[in-house]
Backbone as CSV, one residue per row, in Angstrom:
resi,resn,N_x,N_y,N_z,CA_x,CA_y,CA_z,C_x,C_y,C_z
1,UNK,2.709,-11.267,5.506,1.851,-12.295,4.927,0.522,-12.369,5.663
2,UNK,1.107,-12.360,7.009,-0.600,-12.398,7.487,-1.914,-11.287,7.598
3,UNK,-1.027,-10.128,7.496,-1.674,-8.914,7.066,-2.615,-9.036,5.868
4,UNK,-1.769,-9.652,4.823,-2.503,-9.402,3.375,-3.474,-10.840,3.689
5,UNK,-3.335,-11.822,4.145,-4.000,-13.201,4.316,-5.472,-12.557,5.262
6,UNK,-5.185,-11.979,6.320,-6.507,-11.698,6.917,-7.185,-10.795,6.165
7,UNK,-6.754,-9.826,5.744,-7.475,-8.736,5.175,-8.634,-9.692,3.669
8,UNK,-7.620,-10.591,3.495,-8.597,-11.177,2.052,-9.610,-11.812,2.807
9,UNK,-9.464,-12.378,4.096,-11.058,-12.993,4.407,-11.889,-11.934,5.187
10,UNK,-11.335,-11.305,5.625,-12.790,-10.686,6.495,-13.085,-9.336,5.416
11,UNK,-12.180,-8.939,4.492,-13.056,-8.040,3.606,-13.601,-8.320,2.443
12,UNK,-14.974,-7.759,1.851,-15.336,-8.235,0.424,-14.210,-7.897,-0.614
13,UNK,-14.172,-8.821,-1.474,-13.307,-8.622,-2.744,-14.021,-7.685,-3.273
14,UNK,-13.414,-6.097,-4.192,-13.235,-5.446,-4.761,-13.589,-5.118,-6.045
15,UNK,-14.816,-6.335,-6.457,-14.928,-6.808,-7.519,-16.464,-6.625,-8.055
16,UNK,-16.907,-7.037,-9.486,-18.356,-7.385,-9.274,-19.131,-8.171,-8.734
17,UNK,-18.632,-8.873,-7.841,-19.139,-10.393,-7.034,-18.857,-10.007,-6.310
18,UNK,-18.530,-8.507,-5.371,-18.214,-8.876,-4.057,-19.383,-9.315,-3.165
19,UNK,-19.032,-10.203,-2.189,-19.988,-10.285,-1.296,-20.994,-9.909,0.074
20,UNK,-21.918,-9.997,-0.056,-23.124,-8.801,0.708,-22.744,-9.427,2.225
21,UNK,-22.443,-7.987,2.522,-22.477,-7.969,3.963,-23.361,-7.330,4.915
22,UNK,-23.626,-7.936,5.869,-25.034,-6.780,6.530,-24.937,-5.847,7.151
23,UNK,-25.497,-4.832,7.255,-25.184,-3.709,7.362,-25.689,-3.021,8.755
24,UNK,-25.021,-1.913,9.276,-25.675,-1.334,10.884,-26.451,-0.220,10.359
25,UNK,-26.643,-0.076,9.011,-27.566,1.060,9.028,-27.125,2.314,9.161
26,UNK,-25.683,2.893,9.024,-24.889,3.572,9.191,-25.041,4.050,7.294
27,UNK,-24.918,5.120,7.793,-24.867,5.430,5.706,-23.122,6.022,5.394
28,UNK,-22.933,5.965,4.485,-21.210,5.781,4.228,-20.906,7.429,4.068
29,UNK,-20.449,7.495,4.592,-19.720,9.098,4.535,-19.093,9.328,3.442
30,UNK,-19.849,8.960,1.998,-18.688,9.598,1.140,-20.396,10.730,0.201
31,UNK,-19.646,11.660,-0.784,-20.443,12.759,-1.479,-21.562,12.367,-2.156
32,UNK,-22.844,12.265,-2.148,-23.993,11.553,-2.560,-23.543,12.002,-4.153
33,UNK,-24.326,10.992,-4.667,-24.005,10.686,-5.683,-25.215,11.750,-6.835
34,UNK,-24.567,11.796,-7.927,-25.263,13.089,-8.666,-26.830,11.616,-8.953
35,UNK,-27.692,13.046,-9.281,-28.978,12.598,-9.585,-28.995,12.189,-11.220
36,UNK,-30.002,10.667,-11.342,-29.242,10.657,-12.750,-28.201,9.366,-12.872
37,UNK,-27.744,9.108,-12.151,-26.114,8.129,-12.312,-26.552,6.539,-12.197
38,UNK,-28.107,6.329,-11.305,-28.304,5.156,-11.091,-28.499,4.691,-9.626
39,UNK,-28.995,3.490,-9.811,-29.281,3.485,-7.793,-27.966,2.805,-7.762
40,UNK,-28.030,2.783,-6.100,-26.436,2.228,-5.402,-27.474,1.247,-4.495
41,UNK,-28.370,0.866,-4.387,-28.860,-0.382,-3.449,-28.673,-1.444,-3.718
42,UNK,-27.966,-2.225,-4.493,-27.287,-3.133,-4.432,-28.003,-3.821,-5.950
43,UNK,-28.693,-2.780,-6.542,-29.950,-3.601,-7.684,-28.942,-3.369,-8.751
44,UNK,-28.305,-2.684,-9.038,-27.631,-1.849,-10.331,-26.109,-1.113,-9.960
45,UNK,-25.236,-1.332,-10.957,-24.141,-0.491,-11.073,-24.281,0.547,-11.806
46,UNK,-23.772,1.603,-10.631,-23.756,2.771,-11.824,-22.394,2.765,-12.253
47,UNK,-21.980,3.996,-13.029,-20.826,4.391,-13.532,-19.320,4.429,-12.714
48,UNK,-18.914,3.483,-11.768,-17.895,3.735,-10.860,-18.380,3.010,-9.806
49,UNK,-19.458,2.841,-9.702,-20.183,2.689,-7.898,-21.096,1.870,-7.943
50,UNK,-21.028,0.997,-7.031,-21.843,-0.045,-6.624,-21.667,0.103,-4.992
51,UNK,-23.670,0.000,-4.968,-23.680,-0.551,-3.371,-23.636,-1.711,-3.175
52,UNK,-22.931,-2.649,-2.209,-23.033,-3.776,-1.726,-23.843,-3.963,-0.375
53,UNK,-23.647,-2.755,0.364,-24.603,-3.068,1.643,-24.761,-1.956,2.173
54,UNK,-25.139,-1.576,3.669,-25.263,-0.163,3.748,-23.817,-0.061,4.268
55,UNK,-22.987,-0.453,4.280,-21.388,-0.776,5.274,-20.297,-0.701,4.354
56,UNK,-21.077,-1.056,2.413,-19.473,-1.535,1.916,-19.928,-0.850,0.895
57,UNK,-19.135,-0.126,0.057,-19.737,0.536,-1.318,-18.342,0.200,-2.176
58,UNK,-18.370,-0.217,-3.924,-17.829,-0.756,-4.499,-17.579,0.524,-5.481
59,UNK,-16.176,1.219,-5.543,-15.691,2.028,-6.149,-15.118,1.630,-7.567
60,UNK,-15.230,2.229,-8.791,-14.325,1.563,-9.648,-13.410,3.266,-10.339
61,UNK,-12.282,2.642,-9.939,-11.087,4.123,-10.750,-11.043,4.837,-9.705
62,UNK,-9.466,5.113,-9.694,-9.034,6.780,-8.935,-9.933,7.611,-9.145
63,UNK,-10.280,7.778,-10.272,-11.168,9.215,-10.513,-12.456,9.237,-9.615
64,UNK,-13.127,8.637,-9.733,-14.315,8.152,-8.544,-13.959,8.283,-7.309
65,UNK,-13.378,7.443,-6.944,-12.278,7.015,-5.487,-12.463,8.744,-4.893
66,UNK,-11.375,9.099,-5.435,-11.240,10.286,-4.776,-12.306,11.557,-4.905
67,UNK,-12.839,11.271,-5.695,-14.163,12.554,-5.909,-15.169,12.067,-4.868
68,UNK,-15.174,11.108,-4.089,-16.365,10.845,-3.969,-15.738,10.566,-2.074
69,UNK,-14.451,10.391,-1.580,-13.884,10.465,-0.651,-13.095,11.851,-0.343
70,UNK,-12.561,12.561,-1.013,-11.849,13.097,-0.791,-11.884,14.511,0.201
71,UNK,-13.315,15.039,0.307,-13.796,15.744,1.465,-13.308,15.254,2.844
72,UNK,-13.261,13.260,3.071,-12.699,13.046,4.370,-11.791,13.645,4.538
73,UNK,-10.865,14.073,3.928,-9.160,14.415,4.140,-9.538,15.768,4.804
74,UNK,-10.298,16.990,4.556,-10.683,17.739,5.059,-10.596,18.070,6.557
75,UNK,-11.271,16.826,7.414,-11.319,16.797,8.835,-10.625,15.674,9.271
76,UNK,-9.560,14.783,8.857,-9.354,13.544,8.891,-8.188,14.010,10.396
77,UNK,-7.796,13.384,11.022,-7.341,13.656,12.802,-6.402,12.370,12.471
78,UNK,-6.647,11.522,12.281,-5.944,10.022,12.162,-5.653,9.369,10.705
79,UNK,-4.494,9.195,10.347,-4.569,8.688,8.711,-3.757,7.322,9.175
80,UNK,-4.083,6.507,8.534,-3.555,4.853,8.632,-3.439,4.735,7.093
81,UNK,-1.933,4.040,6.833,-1.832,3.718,5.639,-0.908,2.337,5.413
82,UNK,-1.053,1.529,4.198,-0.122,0.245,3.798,-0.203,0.266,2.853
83,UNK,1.097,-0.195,2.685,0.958,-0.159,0.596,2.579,-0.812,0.201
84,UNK,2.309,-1.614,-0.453,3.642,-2.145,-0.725,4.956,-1.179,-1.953
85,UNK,4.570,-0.391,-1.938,4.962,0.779,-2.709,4.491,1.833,-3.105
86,UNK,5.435,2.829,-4.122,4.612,4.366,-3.734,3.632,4.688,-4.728
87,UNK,3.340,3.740,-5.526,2.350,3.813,-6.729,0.707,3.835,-6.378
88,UNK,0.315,4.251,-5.053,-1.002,4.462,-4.938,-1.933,5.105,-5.353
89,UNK,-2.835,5.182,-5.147,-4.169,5.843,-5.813,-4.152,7.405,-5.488
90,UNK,-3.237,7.717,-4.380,-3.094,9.184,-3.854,-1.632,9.610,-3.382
91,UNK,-1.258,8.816,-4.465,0.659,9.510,-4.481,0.689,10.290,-5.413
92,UNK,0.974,10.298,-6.504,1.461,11.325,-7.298,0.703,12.373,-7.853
93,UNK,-0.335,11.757,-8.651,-1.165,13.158,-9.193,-2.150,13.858,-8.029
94,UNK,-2.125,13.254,-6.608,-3.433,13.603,-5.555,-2.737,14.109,-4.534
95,UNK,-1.362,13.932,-4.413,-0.313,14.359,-2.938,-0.562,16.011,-3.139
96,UNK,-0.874,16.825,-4.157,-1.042,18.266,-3.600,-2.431,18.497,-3.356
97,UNK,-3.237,17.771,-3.998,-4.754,17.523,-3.929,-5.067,17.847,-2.093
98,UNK,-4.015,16.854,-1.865,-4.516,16.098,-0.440,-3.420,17.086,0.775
99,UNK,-2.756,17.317,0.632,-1.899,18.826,1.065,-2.461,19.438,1.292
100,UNK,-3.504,19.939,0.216,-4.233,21.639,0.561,-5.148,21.318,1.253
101,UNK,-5.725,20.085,1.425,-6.918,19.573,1.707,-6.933,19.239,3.503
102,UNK,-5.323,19.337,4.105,-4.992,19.477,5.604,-4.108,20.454,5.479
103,UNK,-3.992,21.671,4.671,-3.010,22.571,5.169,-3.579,23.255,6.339
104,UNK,-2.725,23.480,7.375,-2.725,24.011,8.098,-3.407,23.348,9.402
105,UNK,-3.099,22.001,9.331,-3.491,21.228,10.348,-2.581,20.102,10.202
106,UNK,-2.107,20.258,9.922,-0.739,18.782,9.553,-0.196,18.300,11.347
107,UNK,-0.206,19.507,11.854,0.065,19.042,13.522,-0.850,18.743,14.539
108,UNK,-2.052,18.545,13.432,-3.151,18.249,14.632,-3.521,16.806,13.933
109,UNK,-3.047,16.264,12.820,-3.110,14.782,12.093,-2.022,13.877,12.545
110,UNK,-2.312,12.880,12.807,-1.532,11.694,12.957,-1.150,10.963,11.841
111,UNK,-0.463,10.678,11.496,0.246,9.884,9.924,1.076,9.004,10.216
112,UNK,0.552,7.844,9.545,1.089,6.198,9.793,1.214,5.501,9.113
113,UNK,2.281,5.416,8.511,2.002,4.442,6.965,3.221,3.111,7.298
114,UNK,2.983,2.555,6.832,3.998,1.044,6.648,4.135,0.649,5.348
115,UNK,4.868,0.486,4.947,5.208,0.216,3.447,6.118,-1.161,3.213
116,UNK,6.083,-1.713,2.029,7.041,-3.270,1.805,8.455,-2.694,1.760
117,UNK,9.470,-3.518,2.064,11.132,-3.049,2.546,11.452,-2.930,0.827
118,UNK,10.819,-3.616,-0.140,11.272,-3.402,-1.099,11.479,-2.279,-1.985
119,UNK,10.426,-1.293,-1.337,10.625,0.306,-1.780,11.876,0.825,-2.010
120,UNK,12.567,0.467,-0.407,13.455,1.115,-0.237,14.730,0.524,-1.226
121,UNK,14.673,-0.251,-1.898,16.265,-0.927,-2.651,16.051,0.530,-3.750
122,UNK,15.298,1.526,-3.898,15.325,2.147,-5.322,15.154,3.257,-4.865
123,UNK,16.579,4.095,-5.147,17.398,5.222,-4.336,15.892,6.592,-4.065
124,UNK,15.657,7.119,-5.173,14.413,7.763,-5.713,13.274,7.235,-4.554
125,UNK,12.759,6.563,-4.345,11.692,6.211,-3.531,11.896,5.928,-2.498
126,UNK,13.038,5.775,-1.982,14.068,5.593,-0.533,13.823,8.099,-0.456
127,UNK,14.250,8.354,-0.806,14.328,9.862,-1.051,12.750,10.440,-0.875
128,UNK,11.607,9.890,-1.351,10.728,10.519,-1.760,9.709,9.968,-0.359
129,UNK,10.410,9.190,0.376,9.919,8.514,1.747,10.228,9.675,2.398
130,UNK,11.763,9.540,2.653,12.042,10.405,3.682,11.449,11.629,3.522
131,UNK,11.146,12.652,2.333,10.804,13.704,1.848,9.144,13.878,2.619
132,UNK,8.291,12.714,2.461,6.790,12.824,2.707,6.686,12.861,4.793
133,UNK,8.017,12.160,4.739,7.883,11.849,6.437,8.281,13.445,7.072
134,UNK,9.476,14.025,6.266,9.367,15.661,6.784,8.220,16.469,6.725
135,UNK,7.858,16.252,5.368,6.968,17.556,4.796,5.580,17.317,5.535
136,UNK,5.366,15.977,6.175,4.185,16.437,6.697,4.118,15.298,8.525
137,UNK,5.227,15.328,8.290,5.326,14.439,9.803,4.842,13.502,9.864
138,UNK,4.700,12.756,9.109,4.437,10.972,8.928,5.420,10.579,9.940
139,UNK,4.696,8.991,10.285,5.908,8.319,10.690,5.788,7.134,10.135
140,UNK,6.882,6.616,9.694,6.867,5.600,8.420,7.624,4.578,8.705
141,UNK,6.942,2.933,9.148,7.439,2.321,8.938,7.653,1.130,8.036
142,UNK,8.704,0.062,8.121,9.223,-0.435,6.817,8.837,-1.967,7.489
143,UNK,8.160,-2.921,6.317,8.268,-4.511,6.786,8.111,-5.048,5.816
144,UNK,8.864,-6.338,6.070,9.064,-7.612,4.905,7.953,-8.376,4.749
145,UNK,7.172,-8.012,5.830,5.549,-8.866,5.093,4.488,-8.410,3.974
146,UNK,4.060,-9.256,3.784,3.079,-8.929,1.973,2.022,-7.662,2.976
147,UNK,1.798,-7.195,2.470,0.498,-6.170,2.771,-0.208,-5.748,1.464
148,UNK,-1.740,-5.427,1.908,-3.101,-5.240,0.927,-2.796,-3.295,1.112
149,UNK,-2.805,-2.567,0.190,-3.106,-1.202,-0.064,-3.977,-0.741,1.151
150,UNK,-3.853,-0.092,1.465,-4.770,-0.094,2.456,-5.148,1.817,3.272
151,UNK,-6.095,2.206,3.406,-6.109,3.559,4.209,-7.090,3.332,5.361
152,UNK,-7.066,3.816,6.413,-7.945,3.815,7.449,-8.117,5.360,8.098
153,UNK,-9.739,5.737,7.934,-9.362,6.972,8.172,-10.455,7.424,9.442
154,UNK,-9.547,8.301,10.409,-10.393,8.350,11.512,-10.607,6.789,12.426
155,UNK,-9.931,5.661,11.967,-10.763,5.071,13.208,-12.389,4.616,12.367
156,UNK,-12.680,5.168,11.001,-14.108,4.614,11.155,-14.785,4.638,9.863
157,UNK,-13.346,4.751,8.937,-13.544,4.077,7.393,-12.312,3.786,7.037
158,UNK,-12.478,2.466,6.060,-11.652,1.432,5.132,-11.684,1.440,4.134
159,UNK,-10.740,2.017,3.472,-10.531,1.931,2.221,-9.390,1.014,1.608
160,UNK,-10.209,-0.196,0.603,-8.889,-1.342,0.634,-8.797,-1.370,-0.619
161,UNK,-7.963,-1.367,-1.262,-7.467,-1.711,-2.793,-8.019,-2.829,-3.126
162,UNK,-7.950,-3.137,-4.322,-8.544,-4.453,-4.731,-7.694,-4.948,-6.370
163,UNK,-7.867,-5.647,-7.221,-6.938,-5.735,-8.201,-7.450,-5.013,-9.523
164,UNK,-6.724,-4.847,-10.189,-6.791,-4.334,-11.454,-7.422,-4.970,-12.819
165,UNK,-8.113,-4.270,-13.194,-9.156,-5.034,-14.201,-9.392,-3.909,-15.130
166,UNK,-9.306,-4.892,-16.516,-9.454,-3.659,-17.458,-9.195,-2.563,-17.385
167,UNK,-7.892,-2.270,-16.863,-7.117,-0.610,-16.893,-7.551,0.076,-15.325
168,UNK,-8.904,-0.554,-14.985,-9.339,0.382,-13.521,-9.062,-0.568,-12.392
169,UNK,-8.755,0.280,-11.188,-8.900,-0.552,-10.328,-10.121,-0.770,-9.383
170,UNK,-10.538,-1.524,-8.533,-11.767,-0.792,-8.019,-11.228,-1.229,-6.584
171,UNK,-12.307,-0.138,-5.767,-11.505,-0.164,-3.805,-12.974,-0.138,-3.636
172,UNK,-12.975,-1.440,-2.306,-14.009,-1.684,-1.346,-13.908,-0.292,0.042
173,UNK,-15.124,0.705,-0.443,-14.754,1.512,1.214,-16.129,1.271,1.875
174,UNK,-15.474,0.796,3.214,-16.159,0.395,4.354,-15.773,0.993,5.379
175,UNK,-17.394,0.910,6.462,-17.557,1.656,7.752,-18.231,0.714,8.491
176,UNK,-18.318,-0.247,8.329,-18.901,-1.585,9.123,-18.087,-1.413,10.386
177,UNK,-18.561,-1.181,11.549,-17.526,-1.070,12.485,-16.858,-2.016,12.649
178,UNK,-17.241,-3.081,12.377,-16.590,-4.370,13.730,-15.475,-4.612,12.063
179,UNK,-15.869,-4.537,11.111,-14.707,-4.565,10.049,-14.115,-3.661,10.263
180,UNK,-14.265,-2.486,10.520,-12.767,-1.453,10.693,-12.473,-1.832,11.575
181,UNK,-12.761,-1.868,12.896,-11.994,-2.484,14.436,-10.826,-3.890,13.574
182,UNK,-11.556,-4.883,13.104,-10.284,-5.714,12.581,-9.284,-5.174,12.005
183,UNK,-9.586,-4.610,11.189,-8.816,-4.338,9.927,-7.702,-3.329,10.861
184,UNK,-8.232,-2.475,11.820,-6.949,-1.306,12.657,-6.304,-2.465,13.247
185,UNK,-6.866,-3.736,14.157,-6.109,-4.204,14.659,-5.155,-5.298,14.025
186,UNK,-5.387,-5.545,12.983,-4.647,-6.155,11.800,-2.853,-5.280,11.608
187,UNK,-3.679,-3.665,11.523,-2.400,-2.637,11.231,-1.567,-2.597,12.554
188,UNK,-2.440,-2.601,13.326,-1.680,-2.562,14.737,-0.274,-3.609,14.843
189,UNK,-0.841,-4.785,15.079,0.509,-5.932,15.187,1.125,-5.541,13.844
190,UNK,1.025,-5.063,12.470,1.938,-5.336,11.615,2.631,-4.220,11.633
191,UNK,1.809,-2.785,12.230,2.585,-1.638,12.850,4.241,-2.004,13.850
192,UNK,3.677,-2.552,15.080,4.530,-3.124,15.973,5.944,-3.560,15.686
193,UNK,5.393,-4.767,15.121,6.479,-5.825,14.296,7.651,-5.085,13.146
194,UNK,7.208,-4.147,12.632,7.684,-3.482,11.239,9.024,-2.601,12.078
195,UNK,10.006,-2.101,11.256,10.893,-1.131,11.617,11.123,-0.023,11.110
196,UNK,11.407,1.382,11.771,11.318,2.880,11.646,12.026,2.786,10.479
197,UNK,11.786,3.552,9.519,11.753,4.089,8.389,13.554,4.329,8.441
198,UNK,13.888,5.463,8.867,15.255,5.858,9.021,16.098,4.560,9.384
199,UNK,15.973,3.760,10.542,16.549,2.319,10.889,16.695,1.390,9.785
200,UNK,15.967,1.238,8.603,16.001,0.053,7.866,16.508,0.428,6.998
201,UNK,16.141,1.916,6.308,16.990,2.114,5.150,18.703,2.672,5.023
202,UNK,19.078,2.602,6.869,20.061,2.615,7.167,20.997,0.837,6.935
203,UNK,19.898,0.298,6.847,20.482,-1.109,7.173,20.561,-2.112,5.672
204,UNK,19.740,-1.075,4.470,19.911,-1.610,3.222,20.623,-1.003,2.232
205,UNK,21.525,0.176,3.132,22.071,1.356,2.186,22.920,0.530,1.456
206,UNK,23.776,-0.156,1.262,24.894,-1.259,1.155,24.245,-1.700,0.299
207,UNK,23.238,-2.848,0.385,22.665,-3.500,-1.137,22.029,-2.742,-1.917
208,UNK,21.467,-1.754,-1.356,20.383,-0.458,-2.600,21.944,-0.353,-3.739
209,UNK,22.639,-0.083,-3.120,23.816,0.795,-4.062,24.184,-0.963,-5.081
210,UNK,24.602,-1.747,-4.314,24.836,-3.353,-5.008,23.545,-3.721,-5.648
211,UNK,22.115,-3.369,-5.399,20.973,-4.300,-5.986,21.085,-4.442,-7.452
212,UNK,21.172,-3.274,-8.353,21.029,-3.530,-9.824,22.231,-4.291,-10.126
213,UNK,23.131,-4.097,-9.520,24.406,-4.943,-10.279,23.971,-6.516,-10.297
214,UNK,23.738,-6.892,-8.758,23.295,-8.352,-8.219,22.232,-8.705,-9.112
215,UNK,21.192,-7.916,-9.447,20.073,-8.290,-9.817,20.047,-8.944,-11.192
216,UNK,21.188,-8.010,-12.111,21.375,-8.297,-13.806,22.788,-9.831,-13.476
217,UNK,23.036,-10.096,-12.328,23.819,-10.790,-12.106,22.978,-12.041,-12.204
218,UNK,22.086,-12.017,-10.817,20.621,-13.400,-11.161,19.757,-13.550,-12.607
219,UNK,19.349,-12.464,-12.861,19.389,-12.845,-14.306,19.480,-13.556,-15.297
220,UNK,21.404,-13.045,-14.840,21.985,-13.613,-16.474,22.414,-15.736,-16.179
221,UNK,21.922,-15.434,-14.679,22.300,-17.080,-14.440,23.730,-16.889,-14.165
222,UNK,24.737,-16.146,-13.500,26.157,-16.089,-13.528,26.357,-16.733,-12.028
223,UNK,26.834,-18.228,-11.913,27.188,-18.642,-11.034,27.916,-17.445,-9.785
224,UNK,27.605,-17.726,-8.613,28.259,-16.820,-7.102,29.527,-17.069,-7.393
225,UNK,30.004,-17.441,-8.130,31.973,-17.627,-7.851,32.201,-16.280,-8.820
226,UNK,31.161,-16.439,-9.922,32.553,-15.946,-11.206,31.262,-14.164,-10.810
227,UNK,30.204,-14.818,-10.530,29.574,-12.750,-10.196,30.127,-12.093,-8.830
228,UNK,30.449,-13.135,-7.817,31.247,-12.319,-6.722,33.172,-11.990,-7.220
229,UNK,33.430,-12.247,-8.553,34.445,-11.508,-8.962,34.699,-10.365,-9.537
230,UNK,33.373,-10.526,-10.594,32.708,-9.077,-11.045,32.392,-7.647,-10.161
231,UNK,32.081,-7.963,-9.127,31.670,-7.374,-8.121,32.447,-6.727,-7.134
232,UNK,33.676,-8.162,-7.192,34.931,-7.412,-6.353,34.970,-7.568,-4.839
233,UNK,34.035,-8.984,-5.234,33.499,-9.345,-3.306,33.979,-10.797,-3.187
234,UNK,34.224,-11.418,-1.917,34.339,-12.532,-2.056,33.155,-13.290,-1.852
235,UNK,32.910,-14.723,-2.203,31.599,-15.750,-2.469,31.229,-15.754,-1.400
236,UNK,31.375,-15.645,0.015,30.345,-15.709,1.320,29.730,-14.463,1.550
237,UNK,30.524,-13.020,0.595,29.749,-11.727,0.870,29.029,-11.467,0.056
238,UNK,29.216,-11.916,-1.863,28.053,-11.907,-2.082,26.883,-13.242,-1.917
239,UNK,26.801,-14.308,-1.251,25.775,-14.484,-0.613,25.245,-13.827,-0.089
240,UNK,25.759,-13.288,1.167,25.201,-13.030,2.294,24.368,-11.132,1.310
241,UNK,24.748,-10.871,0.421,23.946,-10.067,0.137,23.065,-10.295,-1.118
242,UNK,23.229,-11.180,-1.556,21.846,-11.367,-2.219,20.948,-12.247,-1.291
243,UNK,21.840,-12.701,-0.205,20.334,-13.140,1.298,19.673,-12.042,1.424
244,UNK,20.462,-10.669,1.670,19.693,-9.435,2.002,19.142,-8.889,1.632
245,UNK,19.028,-8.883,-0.247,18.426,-8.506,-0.954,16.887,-9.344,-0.964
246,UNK,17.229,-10.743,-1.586,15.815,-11.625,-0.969,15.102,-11.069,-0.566
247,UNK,15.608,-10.677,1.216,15.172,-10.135,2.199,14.427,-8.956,2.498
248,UNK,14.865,-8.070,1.699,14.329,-6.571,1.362,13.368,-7.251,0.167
249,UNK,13.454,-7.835,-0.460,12.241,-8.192,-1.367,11.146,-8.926,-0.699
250,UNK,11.484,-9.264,0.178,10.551,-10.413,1.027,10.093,-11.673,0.106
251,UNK,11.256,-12.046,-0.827,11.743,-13.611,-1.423,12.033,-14.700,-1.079
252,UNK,11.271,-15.599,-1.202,12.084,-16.808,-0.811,12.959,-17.692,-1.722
253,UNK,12.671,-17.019,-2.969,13.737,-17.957,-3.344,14.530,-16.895,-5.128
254,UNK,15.555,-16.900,-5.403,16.480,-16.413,-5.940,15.218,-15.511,-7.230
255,UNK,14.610,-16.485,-7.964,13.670,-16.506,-8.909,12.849,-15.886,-8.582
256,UNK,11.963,-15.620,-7.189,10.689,-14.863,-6.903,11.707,-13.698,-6.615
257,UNK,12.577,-13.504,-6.381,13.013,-12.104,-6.127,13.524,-11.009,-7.924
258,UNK,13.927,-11.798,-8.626,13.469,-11.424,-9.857,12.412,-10.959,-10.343
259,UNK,11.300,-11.577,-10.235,10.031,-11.450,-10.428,9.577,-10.145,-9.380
260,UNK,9.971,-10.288,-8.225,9.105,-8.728,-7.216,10.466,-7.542,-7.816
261,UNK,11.670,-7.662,-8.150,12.373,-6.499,-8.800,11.726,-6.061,-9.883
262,UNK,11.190,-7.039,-10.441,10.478,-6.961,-12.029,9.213,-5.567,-11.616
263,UNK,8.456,-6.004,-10.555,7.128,-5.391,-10.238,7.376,-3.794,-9.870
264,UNK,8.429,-3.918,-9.066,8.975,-2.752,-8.613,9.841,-1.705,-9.624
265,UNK,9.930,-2.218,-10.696,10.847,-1.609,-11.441,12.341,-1.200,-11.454
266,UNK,13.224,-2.340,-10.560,14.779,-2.145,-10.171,15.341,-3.008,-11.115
267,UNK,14.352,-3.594,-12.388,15.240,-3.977,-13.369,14.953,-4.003,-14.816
């Protein structure tokens, strides 16, 4: 929670209103923009891109995003990542993109991602974790707090998700130093706090396999007496695992955990 809570104040929203921040005069390391497209000084949007300052530039769509970043991956030494699941802007159609783009340096990159525990209730993405943490030596850990999308690359750009609008999404990337210094030390404590990848999904193997049953169980409204018969458990065990489930959802209450299964697609 406090991850995603700080990140909303000290970074601009993602948006057409984001707000102007001042700048060190540093120009943004991403591919100048074709001649033709429009200015980026903060007067006009072009097609994807808006400048907000010389520190924050306003991306709109994957397609942009990555055409216009994706050279960092090239020399990138340090990758920082958060994301409350595996549906990012550079999971599926960009993971070979971004492969070829450090082959042959994968042991000279550092890889750090933290992800929401709720990934792991859905066998497939529990699998496709462990799979990314071999194939390129990530080390991946798992936490029950809300977290903002998030990449940090090198130590000395931010790239933050922002929400979805009209089909696109748009990402604030920033090089403001004293905003990346927060924003790493933001990842840092929620780094810390979080638990190793292998450890947690050792510790939810039990409800992953029970979640869909439990889940069409809350649902249907089936009182804990007569669904812990269905189940074949007695009423203090299935509590104690739809506590755990909650828990892996990072829910507080029976109803919001419906609703984040809903998001995640485990029902």
């Amino acid at each position: 929670m406090l991850f995603a809570l700080v990140l909303s104040i000290v970074m601009p929203p993602a948006c057409g209103h984001a707000r102007r921040t001042s700048g060190n005069g540093n120009k943004l390391p991403i591919a100048p923009q074709p001649f033709g497209s429009g200015r980026i000084g903060g007067v006009r949007m072009s097609d994807g891109l808006a400048r907000v300052s010389d520190a924050v530039t306003i991306v709109r769509g994957e397609e942009e995003l990555f055409r216009r970043t994706a050279h960092l991956f090239a020399t990138v030494t340090d990758l920082t990542c958060a994301a409350n699941d595996l549906a990012t802007w550079m999971a599926e159609r960009r993971s070979e993109e971004l492969a070829a783009a450090t082959a042959g340096r994968l042991g000279d990159i550092r890889i750090r991602k933290i992800y929401r525990s709720g990934v792991l209730l859905d066998s497939v993405s529990a699998r496709e974790l462990a799979r990314h943490r071999d194939r390129f030596g990530a080390q991946i850990r798992i936490t029950t707090e809300e977290i903002n999308e998030t990449i940090i690359i090198d130590r000395r750009v931010v790239i933050l998700a922002g929400d979805r609008r009209a089909g696109r999404r748009s990402y604030s990337v920033i090089t403001q130093p004293e905003t990346v210094q927060g924003v790493m030390s933001l990842f840092e404590t929620a780094w810390r706090s979080a638990t190793d990848l292998a450890v947690y999904d050792a510790q939810v193997a039990e409800i992953r396999r029970l979640a869909p049953a439990v889940l069409d169980l809350l649902s249907e409204g089936v009182k804990d007496e007569a669904a812990a018969r269905r189940l074949g458990l007695g009423v203090r065990t299935y509590r104690r695992r739809v506590a755990e489930l909650m828990a892996a959802l990072g829910a507080e209450s029976r109803f919001q955990a419906g609703v984040r299964a809903r998001d995640l697609g485990l029902v």
